[in-house]
DRENFITI-934962 format. One record per residue (C-alpha): residue number from 1; y negated, z negated, x. Coordinates in pm, whole numbers, m for minus. Example, Ala and Ser with C-alpha at 12.3 -4.5 7.8 and 13.67 -1.06 7.14 Angstrom:
# residues 2
+-----+--------+--------+--------+
|   n |  north |     up |   east |
+-----+--------+--------+--------+
|   1 |    450 |   m780 |   1230 |
|   2 |    106 |   m714 |   1367 |
+-----+--------+--------+--------+
This chain:
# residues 429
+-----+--------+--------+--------+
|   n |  north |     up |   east |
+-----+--------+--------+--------+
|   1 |    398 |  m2200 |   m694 |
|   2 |    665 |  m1973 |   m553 |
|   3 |    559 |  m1860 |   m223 |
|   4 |    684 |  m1639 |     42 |
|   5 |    631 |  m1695 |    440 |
|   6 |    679 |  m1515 |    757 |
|   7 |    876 |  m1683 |    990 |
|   8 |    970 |  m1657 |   1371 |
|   9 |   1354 |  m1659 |   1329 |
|  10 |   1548 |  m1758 |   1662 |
|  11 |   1893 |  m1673 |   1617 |
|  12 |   2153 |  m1982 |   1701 |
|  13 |   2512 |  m2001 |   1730 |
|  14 |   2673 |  m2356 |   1638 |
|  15 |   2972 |  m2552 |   1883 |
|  16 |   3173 |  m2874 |   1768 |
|  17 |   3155 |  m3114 |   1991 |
|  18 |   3324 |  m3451 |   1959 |
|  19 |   3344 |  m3396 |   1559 |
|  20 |   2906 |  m3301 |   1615 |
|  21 |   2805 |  m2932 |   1532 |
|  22 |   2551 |  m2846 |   1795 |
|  23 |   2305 |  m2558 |   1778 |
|  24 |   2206 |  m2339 |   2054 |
|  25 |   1991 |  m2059 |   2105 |
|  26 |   2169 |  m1715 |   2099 |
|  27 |   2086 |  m1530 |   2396 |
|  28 |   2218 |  m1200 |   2289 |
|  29 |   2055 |  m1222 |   1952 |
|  30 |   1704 |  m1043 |   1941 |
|  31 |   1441 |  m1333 |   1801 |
|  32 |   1225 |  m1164 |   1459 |
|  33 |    873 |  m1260 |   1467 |
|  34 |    745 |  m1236 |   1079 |
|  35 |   1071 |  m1252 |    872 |
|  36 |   1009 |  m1254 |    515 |
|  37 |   1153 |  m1601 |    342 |
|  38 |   1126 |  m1711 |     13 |
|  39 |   1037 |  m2055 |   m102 |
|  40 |   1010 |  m2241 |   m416 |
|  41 |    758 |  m2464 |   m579 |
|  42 |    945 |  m2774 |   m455 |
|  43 |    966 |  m2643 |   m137 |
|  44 |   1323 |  m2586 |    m82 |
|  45 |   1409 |  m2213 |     m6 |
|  46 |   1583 |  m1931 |   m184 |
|  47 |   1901 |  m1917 |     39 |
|  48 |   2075 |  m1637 |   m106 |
|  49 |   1743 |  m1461 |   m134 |
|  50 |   1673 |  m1551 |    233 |
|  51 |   2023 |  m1496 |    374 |
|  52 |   1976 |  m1143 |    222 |
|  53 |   1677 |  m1045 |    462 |
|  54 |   1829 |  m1195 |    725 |
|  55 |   2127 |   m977 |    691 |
|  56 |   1971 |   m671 |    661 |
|  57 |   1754 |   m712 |    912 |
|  58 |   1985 |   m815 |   1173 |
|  59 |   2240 |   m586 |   1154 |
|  60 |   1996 |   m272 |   1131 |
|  61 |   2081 |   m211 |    747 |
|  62 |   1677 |   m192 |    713 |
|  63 |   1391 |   m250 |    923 |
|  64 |   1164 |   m545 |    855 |
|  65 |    901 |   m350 |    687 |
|  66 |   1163 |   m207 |    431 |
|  67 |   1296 |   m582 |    397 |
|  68 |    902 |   m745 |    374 |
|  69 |    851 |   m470 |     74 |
|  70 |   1193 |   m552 |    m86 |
|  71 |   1122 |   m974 |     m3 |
|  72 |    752 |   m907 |   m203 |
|  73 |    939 |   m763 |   m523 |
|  74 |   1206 |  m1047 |   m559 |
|  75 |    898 |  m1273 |   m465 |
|  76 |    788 |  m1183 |   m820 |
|  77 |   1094 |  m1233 |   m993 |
|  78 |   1130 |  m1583 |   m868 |
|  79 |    732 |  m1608 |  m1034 |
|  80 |    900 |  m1505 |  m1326 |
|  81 |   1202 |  m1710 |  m1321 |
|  82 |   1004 |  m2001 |  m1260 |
|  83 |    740 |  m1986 |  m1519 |
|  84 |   1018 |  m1914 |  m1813 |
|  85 |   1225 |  m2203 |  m1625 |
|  86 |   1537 |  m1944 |  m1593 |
|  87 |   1782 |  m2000 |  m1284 |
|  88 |   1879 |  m1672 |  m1094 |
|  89 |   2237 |  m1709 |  m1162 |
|  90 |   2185 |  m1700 |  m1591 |
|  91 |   2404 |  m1421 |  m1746 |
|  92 |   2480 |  m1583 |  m2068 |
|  93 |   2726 |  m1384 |  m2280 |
|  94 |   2393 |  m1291 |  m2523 |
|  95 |   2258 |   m974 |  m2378 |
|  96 |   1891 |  m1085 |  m2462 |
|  97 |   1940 |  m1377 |  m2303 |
|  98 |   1968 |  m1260 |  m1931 |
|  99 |   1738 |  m1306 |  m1691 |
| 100 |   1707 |   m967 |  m1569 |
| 101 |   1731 |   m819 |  m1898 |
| 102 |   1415 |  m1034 |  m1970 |
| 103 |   1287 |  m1038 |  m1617 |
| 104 |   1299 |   m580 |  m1690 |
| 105 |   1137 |   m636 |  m2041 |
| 106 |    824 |   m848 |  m1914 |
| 107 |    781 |   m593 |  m1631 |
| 108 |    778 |   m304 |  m1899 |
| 109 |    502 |   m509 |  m2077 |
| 110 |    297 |   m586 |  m1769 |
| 111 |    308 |   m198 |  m1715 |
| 112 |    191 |    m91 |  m2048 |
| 113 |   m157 |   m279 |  m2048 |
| 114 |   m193 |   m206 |  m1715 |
| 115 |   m105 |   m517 |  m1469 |
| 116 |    133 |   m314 |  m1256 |
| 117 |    153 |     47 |  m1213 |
| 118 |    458 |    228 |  m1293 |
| 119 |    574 |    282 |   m979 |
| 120 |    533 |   m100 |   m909 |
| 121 |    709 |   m201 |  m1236 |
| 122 |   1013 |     46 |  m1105 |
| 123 |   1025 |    m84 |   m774 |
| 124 |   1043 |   m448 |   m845 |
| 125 |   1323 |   m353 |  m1064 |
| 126 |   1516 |   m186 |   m805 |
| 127 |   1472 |   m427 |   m590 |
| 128 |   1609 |   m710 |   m774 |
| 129 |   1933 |   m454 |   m865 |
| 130 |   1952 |   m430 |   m495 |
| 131 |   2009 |   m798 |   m443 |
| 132 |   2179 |   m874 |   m715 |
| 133 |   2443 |   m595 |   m548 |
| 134 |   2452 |   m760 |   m266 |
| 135 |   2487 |  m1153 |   m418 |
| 136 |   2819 |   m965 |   m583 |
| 137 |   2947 |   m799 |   m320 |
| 138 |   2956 |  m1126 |   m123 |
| 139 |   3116 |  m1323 |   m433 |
| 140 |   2853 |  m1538 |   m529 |
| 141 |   2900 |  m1488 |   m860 |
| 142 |   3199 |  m1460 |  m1064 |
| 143 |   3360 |  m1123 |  m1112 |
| 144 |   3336 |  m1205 |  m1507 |
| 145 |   2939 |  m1210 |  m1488 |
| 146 |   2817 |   m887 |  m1641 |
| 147 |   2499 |   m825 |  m1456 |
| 148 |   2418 |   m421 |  m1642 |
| 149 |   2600 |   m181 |  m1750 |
| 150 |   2663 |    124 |  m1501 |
| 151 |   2608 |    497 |  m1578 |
| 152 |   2625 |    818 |  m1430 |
| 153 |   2370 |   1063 |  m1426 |
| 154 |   2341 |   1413 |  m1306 |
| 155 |   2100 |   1649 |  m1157 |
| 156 |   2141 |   2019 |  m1160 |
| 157 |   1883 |   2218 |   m912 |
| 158 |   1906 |   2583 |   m743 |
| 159 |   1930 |   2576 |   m363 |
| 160 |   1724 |   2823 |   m123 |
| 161 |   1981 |   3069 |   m190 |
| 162 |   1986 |   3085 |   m549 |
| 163 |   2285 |   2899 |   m631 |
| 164 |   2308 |   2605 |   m899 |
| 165 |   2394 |   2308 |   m712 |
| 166 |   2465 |   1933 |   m864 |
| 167 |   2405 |   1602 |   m748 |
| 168 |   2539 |   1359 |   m907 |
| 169 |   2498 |    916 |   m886 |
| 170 |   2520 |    620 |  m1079 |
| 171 |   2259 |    408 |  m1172 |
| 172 |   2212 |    112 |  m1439 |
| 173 |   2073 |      6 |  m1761 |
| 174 |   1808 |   m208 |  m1616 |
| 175 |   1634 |    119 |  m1452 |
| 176 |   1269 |    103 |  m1561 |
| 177 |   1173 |    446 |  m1519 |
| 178 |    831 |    586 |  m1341 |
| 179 |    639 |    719 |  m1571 |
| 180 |    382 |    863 |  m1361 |
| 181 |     27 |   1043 |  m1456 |
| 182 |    m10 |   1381 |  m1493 |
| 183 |   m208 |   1622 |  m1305 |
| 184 |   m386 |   1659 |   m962 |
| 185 |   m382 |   1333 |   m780 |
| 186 |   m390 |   1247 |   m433 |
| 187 |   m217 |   1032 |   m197 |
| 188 |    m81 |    694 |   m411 |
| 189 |   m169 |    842 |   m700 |
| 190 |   m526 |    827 |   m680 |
| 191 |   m843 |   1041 |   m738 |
| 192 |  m1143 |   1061 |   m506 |
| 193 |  m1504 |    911 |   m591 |
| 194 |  m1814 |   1130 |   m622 |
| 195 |  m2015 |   1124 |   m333 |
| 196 |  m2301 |    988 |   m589 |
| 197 |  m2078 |    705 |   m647 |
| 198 |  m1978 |    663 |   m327 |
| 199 |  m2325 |    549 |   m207 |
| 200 |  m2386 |    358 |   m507 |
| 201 |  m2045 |    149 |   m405 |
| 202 |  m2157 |    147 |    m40 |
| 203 |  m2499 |     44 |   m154 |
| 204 |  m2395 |   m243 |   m367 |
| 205 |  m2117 |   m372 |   m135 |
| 206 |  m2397 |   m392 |    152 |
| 207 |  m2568 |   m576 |    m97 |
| 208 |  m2304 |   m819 |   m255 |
| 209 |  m1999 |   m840 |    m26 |
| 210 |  m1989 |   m999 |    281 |
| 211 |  m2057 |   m787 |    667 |
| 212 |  m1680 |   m722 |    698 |
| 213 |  m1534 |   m582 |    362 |
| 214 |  m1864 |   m325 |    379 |
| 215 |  m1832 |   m179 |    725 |
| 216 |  m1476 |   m136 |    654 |
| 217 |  m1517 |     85 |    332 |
| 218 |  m1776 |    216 |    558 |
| 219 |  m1519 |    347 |    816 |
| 220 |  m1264 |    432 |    536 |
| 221 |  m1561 |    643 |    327 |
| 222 |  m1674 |    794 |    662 |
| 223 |  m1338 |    832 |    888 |
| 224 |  m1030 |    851 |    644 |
| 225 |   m807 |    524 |    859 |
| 226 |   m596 |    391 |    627 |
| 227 |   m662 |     m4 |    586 |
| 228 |   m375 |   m120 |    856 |
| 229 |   m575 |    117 |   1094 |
| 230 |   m923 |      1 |    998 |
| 231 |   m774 |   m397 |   1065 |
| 232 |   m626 |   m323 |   1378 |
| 233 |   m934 |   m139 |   1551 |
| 234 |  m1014 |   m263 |   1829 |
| 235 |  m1355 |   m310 |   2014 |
| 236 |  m1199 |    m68 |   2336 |
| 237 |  m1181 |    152 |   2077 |
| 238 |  m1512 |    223 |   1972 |
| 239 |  m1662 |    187 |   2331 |
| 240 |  m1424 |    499 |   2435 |
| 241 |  m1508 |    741 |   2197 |
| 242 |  m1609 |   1072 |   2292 |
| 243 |  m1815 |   1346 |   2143 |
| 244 |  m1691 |   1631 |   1977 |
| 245 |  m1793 |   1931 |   2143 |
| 246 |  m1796 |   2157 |   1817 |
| 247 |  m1912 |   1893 |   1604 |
| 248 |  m2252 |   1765 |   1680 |
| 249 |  m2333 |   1336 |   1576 |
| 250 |  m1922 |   1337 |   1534 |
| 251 |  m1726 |   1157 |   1758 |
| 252 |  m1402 |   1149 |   1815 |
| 253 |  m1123 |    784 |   1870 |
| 254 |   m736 |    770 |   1999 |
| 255 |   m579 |    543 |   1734 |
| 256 |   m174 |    537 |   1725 |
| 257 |    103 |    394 |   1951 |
| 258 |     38 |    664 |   2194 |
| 259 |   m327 |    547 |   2249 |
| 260 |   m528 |    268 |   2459 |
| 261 |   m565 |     62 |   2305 |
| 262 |   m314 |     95 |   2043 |
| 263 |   m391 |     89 |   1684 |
| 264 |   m162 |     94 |   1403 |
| 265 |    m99 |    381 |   1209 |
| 266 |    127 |    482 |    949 |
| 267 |    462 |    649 |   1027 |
| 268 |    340 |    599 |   1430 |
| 269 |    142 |    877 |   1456 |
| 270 |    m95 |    907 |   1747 |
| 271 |   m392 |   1117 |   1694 |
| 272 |   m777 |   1107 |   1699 |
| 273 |  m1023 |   1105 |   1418 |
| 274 |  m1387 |   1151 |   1337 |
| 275 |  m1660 |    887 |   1319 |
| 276 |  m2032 |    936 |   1279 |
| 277 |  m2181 |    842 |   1584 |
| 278 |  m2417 |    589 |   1366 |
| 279 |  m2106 |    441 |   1282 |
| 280 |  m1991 |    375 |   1567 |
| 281 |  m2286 |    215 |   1653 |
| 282 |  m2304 |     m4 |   1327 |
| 283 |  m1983 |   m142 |   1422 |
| 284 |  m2087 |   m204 |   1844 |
| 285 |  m2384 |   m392 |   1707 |
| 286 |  m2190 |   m619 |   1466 |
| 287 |  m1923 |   m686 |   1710 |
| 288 |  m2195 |   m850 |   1943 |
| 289 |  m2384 |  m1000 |   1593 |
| 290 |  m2334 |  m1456 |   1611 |
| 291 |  m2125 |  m1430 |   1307 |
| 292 |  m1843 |  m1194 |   1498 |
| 293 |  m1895 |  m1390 |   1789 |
| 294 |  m1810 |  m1801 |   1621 |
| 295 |  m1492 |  m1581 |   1453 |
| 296 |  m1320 |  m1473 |   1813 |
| 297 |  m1424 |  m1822 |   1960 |
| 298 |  m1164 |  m1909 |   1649 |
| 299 |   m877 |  m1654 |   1757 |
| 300 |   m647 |  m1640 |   1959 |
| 301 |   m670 |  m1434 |   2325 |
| 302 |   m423 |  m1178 |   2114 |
| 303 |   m647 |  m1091 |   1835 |
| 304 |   m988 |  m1132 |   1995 |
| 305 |  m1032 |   m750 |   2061 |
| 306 |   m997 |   m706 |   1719 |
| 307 |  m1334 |   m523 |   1540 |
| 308 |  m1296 |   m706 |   1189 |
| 309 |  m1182 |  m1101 |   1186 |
| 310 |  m1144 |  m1356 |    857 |
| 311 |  m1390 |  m1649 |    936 |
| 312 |  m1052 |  m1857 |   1096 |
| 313 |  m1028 |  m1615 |   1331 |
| 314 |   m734 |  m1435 |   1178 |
| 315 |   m655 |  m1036 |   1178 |
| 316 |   m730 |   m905 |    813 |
| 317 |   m387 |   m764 |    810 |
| 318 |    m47 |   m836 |    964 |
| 319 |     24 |   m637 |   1204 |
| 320 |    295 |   m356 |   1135 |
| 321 |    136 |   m315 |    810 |
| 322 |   m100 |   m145 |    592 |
| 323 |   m183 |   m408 |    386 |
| 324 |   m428 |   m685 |    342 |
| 325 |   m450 |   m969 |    110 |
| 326 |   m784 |  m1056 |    224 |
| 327 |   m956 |   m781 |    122 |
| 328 |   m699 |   m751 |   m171 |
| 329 |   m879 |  m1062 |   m239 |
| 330 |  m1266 |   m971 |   m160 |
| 331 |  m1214 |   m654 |   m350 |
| 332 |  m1151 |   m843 |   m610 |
| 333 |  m1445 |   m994 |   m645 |
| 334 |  m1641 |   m733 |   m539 |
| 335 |  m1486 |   m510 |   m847 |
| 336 |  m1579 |   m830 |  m1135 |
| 337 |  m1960 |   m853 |   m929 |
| 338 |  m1997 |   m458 |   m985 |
| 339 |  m1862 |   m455 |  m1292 |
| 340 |  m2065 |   m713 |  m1422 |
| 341 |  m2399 |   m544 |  m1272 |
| 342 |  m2285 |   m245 |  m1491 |
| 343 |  m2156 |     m5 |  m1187 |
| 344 |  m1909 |    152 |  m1347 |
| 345 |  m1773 |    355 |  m1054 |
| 346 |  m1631 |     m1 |   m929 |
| 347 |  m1395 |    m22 |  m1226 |
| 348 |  m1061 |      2 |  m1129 |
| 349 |  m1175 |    142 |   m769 |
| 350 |   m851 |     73 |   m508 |
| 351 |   m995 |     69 |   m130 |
| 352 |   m747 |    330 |     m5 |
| 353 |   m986 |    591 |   m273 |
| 354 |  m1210 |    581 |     69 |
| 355 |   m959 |    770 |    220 |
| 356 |   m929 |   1031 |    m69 |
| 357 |  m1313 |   1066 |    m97 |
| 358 |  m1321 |   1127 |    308 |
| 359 |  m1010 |   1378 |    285 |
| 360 |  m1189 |   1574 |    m45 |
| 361 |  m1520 |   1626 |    102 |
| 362 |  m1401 |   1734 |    413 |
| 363 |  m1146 |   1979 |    230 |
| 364 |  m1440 |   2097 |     13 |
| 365 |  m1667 |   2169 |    330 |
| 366 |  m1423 |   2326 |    523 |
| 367 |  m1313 |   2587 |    262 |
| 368 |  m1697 |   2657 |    211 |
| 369 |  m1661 |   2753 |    554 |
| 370 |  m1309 |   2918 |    613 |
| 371 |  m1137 |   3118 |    359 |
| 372 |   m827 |   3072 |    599 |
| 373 |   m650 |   2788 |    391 |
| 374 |   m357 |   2753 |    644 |
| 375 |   m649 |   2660 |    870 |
| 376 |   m824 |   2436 |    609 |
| 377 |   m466 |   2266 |    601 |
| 378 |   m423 |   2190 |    976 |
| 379 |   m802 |   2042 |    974 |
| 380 |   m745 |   1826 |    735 |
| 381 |   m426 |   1709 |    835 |
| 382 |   m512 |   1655 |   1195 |
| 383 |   m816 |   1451 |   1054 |
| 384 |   m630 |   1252 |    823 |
| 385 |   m333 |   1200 |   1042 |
| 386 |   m103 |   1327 |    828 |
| 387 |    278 |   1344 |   1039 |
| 388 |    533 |   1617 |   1018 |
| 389 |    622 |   1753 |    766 |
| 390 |    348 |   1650 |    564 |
| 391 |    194 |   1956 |    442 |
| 392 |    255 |   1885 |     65 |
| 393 |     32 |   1584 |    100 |
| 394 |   m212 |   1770 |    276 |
| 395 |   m231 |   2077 |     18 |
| 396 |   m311 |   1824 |   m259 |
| 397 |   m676 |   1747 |   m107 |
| 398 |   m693 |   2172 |   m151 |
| 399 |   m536 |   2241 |   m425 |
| 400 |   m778 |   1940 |   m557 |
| 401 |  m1112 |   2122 |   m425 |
| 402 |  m1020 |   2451 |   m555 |
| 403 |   m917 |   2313 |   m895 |
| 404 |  m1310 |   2188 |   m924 |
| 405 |  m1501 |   2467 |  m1032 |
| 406 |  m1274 |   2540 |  m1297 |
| 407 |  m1277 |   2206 |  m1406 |
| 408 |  m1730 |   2199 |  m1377 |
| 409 |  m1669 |   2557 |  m1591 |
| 410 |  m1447 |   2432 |  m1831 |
| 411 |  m1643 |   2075 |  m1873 |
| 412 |  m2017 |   2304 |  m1902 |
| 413 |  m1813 |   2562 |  m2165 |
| 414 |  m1716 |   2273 |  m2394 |
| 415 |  m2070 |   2058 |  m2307 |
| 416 |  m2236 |   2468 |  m2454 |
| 417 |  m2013 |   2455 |  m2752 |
| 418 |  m2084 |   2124 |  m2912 |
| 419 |  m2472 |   2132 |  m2827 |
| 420 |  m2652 |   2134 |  m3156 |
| 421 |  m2353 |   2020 |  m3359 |
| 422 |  m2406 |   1811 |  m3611 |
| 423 |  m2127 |   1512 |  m3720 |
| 424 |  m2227 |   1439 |  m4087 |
| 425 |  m2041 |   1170 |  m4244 |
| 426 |  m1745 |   1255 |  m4490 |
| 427 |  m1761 |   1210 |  m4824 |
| 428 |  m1692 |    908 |  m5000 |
| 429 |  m1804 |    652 |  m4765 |
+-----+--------+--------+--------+
């Protein structure tokens, strides 16, 4: 199976010596703790994949979480190219025949029944273009290949003045395009869980998943982190919290770069965020429970501060990132055990909805409250830690809450109108 590892890369620079090359570390060079590498089933790597990152990274084309995101999507095209035994370098003269032309036509059908989302399907597409740009700027294939077919494209759009203005690019043929869903989502494209269902999921998940994977939807349900923040909590953490003066059982935490101890957060934003002080307890009294305590005698001095560990010892998620695969993984399962126990509110749930449940109740309490939306706004964007210039993302959660009582009126006018109507049968059957 194609795999993909993070390595520590130490940069060298080679001498000959008596008709030897000898290697020696580079002194200038900065060394790259978790660069992304691709490697195939028989264990030798991807090199022009791999010399790619390495590029990019090094000379400060992209940072090495834009390069880890780009590394995942050709990390599913060598999948692909592997299970339909296709080389990376086949661009017969038969259109059909291409690897990415059949590479783009398997994503298309993973999208339609659902195994990617659009947005997914488009990126891995884009991301192979990108390489493959790359592999022919450097020559390593022959000018003859034809990899698409270019074309321009134009977009006409009126400025703040008034005036028409045009942008204009070039993309390719192998574009898969984003067909995304309409109407009132929130952030990542997803919609927020009742609160009904939102114990039921809680409920269950204490019952069925393990310690971990439920206090963590417990602190997204309850505080809005993001999963990167929730894995990189730390213990310090908890035990300075503070009480918020106007908000009594609330208390308040410092996560960010800015804070101590420092907790990852997306786009570096330092800030502080509510959690029920019965929470916060939960949490202080599993962090001193036996089974916390055997996983930091596993870790290392690094990561034993850490609130949530894997049963090695490990962090749940790299750090740098909001992303886990082990509760990508425990999810998982938790989703098939909830399904199967007929909950439906498990079916298709994503973890990052606890964020979007946190950030529409609060949104729908606080306009009970204020009529003052521009106030609403800032609350909800302080408490979700939403950066600069982020006030789009943060008007979704209100535009949201105010769209619901149209939607209950609408729902109870149509529920009024088909009570007591009768479906008889046509005839002739």
């Amino acid at each position: 199976m194609v795999t993909l590892e993070r390595i520590c890369f130490s940069p060298h620079y080679h001498t000959r010596e008596s008709g030897a090359v000898a290697y020696s570390p580079s002194g200038s060079r900065q060394v790259i703790e978790g660069l992304p590498q691709i490697f195939w089933t028989d264990g030798t790597p991807w090199r022009e994949a791999n010399l790619w990152a390495v590029e990019r990274v090094t000379t400060g084309e992209a940072t090495l979480k834009t390069v880890t995101s780009n590394m995942n999507g050709l990390l599913n095209y060598a999948k692909f190219l592997e299970s339909r035994n296709l080389q990376w370098f086949e661009f017969p003269v038969r259109k059909a025949d291409r690897c990415l032309v059949l590479y783009r036509g398997a994503l298309i059908k993973l999208r339609n029944v659902g195994g990617v989302s659009p947005s997914t399907a488009s990126e891995y597409m884009r991301n192979c273009v990108k390489f493959y740009k790359w592999i022919r700027a450097k020559d390593l294939l022959a000018p003859h290949v034809a990899l698409w077919r270019e074309k321009s494209y134009f977009i006409k759009f009126f400025d703040q003045v008034g005036f028409e203005r045009t942008l204009s690019g070039v993309t390719t043929d192998l574009g898969i395009p984003n067909r995304r869903r309409l109407g009132l989502t929130l952030e990542g494209g997803l919609l927020p869980v009742s609160e009904v269902d939102r114990d039921r999921i809680l409920d269950f998940a204490k019952a069925n998943a393990t310690p971990e994977l439920y206090l963590m939807m417990a602190v997204g349900f309850f505080t809005g982190m993001r999963l990167g923040s929730i894995c990189d909590l730390k213990i310090d953490t908890l035990e300075r919290a503070v009480p918020d003066p106007c908000a009594q059982g609330l208390l308040r935490i410092a996560i960010g770069p800015g804070a101590s101890p420092a907790v990852h957060t997306k786009f570096e934003v330092t800030g502080q965020v509510w959690i029920p002080h019965a929470l916060r307890n939960a949490l202080l009294e599993y962090v001193q429970s036996w089974r916390r305590i055997e996983r930091e005698a596993k870790a290392l001095p690094g990561n034993r501060s850490l609130v949530f560990l894997t049963r090695f010892g490990n962090p749940y998620g790299r750090r740098g990132s909001d992303q886990s695969s082990a509760v990508n993984v425990e999810m998982s399962a938790l989703r098939k055990s909830g399904i199967a126990s007929g909950l439906v509110a498990l079916r298709g749930f994503r973890f990052h909805q606890t964020r979007c449940t946190f950030g529409t109740v609060l949104a729908q309490v606080a306009l009970s409250a204020c009529a003052d939306v521009s106030v609403v706004v800032a609350m909800v964007s302080d408490a979700l830690l939403h950066g600069r210039n982020s006030e789009s993302t943060t008007f979704k959660y209100i535009r949201f809450v105010q769209a619901m009582p149209a939607k209950q009126a609408i729902s109870n006018s149509f529920m009024s109108a088909f009570i007591g109507v009768r479906f008889e049968r046509p005839r002739g059957e």
